[in-house]
N, CA, C and O atoms as a printed pandas DataFrame, in Angstrom:
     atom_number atom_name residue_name chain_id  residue_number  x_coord  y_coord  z_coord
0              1         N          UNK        A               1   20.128   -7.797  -32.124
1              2        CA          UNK        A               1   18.786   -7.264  -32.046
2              3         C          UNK        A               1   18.643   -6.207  -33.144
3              4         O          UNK        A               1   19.457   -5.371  -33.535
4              5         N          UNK        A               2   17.380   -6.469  -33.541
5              6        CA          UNK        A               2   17.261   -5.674  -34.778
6              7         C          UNK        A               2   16.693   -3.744  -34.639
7              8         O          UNK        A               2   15.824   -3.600  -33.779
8              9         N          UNK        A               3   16.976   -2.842  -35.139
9             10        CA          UNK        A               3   16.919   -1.420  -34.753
10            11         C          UNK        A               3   15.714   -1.123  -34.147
11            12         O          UNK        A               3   15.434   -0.514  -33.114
12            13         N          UNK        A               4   14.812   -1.880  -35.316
13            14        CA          UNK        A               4   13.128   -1.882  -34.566
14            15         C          UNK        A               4   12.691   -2.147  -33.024
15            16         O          UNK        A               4   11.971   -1.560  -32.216
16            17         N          UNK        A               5   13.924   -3.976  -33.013
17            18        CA          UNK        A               5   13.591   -4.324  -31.799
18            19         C          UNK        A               5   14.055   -3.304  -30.289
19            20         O          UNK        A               5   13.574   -3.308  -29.155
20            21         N          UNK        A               6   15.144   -2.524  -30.879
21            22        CA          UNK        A               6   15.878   -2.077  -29.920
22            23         C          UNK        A               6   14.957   -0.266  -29.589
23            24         O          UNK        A               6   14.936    0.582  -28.697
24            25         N          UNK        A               7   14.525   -0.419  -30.536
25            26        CA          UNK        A               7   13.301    0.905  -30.624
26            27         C          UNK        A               7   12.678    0.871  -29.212
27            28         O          UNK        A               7   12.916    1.454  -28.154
28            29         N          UNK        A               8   11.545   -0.290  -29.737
29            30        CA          UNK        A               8   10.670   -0.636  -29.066
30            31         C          UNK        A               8   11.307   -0.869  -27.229
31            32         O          UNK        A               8   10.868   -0.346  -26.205
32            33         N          UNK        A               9   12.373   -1.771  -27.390
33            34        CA          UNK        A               9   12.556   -2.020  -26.126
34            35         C          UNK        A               9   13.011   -0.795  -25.160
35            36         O          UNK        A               9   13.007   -0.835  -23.930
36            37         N          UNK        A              10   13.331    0.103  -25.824
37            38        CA          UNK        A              10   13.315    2.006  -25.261
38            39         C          UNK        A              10   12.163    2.466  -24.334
39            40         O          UNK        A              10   12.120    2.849  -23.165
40            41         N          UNK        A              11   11.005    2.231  -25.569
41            42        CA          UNK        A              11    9.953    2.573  -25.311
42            43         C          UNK        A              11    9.359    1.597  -23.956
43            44         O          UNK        A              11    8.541    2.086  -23.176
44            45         N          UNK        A              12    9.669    0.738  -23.855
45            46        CA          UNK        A              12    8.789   -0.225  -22.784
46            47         C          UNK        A              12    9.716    0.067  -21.579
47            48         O          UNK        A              12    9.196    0.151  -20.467
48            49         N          UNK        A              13   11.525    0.285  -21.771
49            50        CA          UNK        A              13   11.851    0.377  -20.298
50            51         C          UNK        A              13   11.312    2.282  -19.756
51            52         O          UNK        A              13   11.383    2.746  -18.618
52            53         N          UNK        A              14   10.926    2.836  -20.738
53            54        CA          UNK        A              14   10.706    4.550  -20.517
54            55         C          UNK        A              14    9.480    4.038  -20.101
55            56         O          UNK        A              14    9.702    4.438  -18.958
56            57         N          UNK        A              15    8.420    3.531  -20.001
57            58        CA          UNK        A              15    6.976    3.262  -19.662
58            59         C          UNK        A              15    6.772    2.713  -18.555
59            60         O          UNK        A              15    5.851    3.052  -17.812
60            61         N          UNK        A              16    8.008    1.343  -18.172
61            62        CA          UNK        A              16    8.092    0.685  -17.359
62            63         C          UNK        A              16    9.081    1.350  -15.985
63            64         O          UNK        A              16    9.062    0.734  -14.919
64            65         N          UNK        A              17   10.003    2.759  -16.137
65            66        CA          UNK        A              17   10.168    3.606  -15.587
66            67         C          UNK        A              17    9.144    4.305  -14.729
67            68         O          UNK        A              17    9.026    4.221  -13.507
68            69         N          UNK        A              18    8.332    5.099  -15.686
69            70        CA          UNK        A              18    7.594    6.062  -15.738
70            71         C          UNK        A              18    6.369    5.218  -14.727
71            72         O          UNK        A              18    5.763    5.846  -13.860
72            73         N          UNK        A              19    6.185    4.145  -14.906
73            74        CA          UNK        A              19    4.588    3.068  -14.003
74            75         C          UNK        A              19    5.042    3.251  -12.432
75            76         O          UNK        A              19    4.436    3.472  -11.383
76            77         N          UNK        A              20    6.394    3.051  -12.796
77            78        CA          UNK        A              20    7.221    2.088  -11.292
78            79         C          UNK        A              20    7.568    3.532  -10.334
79            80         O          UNK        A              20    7.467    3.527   -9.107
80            81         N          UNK        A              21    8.021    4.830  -11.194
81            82        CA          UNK        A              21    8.023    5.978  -10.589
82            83         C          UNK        A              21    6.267    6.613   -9.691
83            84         O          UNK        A              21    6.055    6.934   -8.522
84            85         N          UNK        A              22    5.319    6.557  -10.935
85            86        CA          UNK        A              22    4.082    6.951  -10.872
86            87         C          UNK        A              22    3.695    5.844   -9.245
87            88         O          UNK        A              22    3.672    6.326   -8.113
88            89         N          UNK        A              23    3.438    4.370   -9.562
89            90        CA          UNK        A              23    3.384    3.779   -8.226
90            91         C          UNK        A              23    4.060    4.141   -7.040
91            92         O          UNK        A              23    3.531    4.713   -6.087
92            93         N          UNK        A              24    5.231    3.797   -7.119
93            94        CA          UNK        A              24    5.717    4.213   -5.697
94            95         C          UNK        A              24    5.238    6.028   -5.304
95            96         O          UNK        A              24    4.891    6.245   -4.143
96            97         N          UNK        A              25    5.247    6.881   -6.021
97            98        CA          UNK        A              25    4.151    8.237   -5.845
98            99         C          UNK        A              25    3.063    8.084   -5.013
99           100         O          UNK        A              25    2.826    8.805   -4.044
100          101         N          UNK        A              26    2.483    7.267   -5.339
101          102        CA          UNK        A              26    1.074    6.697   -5.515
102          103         C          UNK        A              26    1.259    5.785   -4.089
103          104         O          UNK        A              26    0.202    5.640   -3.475
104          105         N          UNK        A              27    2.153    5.312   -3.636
105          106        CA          UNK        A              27    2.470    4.782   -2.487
106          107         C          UNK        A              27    2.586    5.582   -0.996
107          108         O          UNK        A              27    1.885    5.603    0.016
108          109         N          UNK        A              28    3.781    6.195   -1.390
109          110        CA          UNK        A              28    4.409    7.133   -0.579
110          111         C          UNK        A              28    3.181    8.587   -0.211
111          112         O          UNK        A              28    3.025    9.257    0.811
112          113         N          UNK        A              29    2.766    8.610   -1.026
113          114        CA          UNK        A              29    2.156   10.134   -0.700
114          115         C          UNK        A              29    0.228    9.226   -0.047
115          116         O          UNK        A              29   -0.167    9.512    1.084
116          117         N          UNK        A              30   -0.255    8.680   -0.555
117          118        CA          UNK        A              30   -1.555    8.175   -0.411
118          119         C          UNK        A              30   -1.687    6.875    0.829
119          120         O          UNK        A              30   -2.185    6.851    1.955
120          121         N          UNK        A              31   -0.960    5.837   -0.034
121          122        CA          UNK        A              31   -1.377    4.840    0.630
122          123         C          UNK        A              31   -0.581    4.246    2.495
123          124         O          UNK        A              31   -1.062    3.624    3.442
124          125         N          UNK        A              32    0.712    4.835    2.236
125          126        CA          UNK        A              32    1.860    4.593    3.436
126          127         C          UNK        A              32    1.060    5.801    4.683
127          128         O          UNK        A              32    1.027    5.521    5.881
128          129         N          UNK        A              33    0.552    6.938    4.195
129          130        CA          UNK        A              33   -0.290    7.674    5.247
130          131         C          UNK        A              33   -1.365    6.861    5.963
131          132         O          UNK        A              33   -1.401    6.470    7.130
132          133         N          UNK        A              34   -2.338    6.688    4.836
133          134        CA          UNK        A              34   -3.769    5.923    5.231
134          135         C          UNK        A              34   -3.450    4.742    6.115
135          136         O          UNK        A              34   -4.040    4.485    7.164
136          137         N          UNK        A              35   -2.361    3.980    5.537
137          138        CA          UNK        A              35   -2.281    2.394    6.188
138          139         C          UNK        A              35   -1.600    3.037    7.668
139          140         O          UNK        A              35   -2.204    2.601    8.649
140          141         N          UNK        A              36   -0.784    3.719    7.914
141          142        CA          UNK        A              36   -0.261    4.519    8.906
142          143         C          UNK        A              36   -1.354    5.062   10.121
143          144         O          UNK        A              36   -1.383    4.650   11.280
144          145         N          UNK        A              37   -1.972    5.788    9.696
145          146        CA          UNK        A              37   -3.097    6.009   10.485
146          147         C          UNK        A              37   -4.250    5.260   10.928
147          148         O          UNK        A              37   -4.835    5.256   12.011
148          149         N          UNK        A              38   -4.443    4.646    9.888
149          150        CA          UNK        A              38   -5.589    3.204   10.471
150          151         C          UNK        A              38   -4.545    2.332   11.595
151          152         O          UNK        A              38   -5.052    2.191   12.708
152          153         N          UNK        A              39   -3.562    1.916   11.466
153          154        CA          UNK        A              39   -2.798    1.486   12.493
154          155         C          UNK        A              39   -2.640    1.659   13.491
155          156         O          UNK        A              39   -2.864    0.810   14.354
156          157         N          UNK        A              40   -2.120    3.026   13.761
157          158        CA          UNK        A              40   -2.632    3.681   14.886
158          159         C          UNK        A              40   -4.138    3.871   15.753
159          160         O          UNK        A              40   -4.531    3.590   16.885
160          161         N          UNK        A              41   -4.682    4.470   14.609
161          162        CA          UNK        A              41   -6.029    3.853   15.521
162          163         C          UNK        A              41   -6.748    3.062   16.151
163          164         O          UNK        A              41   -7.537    3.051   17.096
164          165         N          UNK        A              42   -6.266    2.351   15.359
165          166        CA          UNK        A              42   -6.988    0.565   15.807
166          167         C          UNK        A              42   -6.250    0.138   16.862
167          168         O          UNK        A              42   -6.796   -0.408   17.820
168          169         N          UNK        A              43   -4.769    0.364   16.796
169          170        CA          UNK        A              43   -4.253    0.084   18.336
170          171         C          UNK        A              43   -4.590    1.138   19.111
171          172         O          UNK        A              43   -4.630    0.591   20.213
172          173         N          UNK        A              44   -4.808    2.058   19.261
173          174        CA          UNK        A              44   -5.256    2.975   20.192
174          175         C          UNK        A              44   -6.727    2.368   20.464
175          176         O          UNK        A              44   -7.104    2.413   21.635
176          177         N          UNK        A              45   -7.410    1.926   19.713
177          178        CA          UNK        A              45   -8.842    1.163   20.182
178          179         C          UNK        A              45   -8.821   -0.460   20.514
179          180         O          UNK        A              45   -9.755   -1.102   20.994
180          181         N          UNK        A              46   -7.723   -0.878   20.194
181          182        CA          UNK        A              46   -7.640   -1.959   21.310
182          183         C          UNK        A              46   -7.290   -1.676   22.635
183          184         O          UNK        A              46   -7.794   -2.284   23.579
184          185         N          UNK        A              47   -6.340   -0.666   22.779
185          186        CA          UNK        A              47   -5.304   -0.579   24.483
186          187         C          UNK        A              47   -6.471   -0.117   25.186
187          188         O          UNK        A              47   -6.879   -0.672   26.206
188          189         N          UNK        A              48   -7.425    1.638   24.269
189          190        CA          UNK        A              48   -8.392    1.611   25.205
190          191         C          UNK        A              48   -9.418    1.628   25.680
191          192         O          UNK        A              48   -9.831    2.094   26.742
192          193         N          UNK        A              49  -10.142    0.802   24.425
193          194        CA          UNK        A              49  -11.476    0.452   24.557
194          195         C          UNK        A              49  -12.104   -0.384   25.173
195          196         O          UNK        A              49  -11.808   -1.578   25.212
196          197         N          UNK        A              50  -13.098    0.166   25.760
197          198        CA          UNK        A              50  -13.576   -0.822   26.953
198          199         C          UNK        A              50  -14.724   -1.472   26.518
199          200         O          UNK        A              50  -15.342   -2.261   27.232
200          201         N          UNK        A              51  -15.174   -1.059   24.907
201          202        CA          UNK        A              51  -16.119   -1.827   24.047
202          203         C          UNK        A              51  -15.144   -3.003   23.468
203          204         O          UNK        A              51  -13.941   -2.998   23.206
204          205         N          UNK        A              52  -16.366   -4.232   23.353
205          206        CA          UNK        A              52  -16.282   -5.389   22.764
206          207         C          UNK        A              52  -16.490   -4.968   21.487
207          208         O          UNK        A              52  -15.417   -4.814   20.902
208          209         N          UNK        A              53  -17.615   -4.677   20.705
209          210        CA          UNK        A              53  -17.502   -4.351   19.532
210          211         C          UNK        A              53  -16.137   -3.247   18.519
211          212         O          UNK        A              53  -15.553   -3.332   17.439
212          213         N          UNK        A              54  -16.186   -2.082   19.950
213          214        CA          UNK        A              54  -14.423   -1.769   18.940
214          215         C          UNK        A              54  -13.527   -2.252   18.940
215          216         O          UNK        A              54  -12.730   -2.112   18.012
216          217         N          UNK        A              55  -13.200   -3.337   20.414
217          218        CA          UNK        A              55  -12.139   -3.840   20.050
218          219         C          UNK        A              55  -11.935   -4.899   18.917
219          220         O          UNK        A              55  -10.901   -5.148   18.296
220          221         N          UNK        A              56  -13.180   -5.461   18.800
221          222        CA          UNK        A              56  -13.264   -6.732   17.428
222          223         C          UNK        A              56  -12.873   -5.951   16.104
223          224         O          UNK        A              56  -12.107   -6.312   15.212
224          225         N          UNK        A              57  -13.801   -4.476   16.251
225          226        CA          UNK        A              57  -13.712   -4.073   14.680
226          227         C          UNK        A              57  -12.061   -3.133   14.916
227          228         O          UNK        A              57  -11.777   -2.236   14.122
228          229         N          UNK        A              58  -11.317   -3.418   15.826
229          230        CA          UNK        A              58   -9.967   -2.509   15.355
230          231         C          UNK        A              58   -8.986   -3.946   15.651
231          232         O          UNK        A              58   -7.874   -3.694   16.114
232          233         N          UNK        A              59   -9.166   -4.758   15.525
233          234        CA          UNK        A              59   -8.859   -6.342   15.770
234          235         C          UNK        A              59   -9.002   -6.898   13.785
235          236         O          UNK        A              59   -8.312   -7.587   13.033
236          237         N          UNK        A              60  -10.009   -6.281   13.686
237          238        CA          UNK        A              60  -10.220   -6.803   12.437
238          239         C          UNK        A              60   -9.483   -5.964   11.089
239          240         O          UNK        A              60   -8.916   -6.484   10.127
240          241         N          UNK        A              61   -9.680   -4.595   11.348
241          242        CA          UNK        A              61   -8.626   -3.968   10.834
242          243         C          UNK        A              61   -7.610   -3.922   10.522
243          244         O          UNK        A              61   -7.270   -3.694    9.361
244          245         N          UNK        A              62   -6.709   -4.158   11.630
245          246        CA          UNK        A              62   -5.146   -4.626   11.953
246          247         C          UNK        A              62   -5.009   -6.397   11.123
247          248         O          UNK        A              62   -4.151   -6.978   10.460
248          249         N          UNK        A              63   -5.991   -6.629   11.493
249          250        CA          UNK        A              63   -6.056   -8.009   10.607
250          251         C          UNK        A              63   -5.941   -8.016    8.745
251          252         O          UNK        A              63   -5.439   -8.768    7.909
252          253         N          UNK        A              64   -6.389   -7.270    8.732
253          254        CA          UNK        A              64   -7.034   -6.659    7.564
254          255         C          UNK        A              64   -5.286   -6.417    6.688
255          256         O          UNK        A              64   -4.564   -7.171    6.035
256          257         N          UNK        A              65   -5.199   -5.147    7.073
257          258        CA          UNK        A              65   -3.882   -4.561    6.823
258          259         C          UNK        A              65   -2.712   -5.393    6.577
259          260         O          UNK        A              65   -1.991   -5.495    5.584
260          261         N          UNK        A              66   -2.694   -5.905    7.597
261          262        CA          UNK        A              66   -1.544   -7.388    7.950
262          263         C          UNK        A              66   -1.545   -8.242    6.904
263          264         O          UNK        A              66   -0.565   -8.644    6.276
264          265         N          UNK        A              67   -2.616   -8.486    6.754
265          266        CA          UNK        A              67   -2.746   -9.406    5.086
266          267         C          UNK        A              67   -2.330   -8.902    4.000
267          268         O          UNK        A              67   -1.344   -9.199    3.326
268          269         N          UNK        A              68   -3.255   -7.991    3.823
269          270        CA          UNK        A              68   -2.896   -6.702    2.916
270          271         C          UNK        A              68   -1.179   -6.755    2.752
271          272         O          UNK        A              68   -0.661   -7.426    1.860
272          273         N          UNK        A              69   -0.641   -6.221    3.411
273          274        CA          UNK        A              69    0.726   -6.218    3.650
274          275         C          UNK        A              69    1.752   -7.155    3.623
275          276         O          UNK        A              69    2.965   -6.947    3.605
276          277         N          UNK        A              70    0.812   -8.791    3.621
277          278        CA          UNK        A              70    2.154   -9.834    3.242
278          279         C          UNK        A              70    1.577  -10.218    2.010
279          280         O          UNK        A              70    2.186  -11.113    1.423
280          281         N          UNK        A              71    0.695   -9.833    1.538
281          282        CA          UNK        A              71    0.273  -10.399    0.262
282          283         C          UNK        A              71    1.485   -9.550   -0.694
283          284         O          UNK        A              71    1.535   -9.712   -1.914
């Protein structure tokens, strides 16, 4: 590999570091809370809601997420 090439390929694993650090950040602090708490709620509004409409819309949520999550 040529000096240039080996330059460059520095630069892309320091960037490709730096994305993969920044995401999981970006995971851990934001998104693992939010998805955490909607979870909870929505099962707390299935066990004890005695509405049809919350239980659909915390039915749909959990649905929601679940996808979200094997995608």
């Amino acid at each position: 590999m040529s000096r240039r090439e080996r330059r460059w390929l520095i630069v892309y694993g320091v960037v490709l570091v730096g994305g993969t650090i920044a995401c999981l950040t970006v995971f851990v602090t934001i998104t693992l809370p939010v998805t955490a708490t909607l979870v909870v709620r929505s099962a707390r509004a299935l066990t004890s809601s005695h509405s049809l409409a919350a239980s659909v819309d915390a039915a749909a949520v959990l649905a929601l997420l679940a996808t979200v999550q094997l995608l």
